[in-house]
BATOR-234867 format. One record per residue (C-alpha): residue in three letters; x, y, z. Coordinates in steps of 0.25 Angstrom, whole numbers, padded with zeros to 4 digits, always signed. Each point is the difference from the previous one (the first is absolute). Example, Ala and Ser with C-alpha at 12.3 -4.5 7.8 and 13.67 -1.06 7.14 Angstrom:
BEGIN
ALA+0049-0018+0031SER+0006+0014-0002
This chain:
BEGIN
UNK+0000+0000+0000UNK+0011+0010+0002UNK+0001-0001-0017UNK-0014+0005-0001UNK+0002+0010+0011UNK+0014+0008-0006UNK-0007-0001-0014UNK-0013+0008+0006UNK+0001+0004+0014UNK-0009-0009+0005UNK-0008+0005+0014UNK+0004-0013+0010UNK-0015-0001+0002UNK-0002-0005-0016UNK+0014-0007+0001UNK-0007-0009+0011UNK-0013-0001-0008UNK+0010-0004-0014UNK+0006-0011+0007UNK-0012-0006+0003UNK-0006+0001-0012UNK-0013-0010-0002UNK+0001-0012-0009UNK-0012+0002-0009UNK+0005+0010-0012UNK-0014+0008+0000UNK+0004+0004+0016UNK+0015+0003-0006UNK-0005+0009-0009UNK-0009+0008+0010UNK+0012+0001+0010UNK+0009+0004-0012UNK-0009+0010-0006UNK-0003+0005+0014UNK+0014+0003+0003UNK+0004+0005-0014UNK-0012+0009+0003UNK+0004+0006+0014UNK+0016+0000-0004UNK-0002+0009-0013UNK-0010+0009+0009UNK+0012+0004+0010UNK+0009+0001-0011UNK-0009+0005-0011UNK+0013+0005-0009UNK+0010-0015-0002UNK-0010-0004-0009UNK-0010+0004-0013UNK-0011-0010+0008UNK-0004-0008+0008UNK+0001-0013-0010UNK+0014+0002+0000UNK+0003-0003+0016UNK-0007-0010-0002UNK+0006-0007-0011UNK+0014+0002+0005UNK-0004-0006+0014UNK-0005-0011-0005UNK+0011-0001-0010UNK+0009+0000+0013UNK-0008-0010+0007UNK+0001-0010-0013UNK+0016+0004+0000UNK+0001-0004+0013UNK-0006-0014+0000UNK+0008-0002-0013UNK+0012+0002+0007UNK-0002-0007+0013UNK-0011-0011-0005UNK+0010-0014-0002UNK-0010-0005-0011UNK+0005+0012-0009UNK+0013-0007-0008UNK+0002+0014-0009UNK+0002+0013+0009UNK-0005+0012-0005UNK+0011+0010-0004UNK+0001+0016+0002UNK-0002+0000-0014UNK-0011-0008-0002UNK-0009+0007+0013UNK+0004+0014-0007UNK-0007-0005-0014UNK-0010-0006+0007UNK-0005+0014+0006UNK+0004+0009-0011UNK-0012+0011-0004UNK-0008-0003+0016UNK+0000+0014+0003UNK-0010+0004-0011UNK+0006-0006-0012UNK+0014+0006+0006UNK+0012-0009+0006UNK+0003+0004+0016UNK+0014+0005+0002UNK+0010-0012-0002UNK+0005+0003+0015UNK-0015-0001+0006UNK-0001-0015-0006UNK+0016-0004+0002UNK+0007+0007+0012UNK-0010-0003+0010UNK-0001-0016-0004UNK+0012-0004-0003
């Protein structure tokens, strides 16, 4: 969790709520868009919308269980998670350093 938290700041109360994220995707996406939703109106100038917080987190989330997940043989690279969320802030790539420094 300290990944998603020095990618977006996250409030320790929505670290806690992340960590213990239901197992039924509907209930993920409800958690998800809830803190995207809260995140982007405390810091209303990181991103174009909302839509783009919460791609990235869950983004970050799936990166996370790729890397630490024993069933995944192929480890994603900084390259490949860079592609993958090219044009997610309104059709515009996030700064390199956003998606990079804080992950790897």
């Amino acid at each position: 969790m300290k990944l998603l938290s020095s990618v977006v700041n996250v409030p320790s109360d929505l670290t806690q709520t992340i960590r213990r994220l239901p197992g039924e995707a509907m209930q993920i996406d409800r958690v998800m868009q809830a803190f995207a939703d809260h995140y982007c109106a405390r810091n209303p100038d990181l991103f174009e919308e909302t839509d783009t917080c919460y791609i990235l987190s869950f983004s970050i989330i799936m990166l996370n269980t790729a890397l630490h997940n024993p069933n995944v043989k192929q480890r994603i690279t900084i390259e490949q998670f860079v592609r993958q969320n090219a044009g997610i802030n309104s059709g515009k790539d996030l700064p390199r350093d956003i998606l990079v420094s804080a992950l790897w």
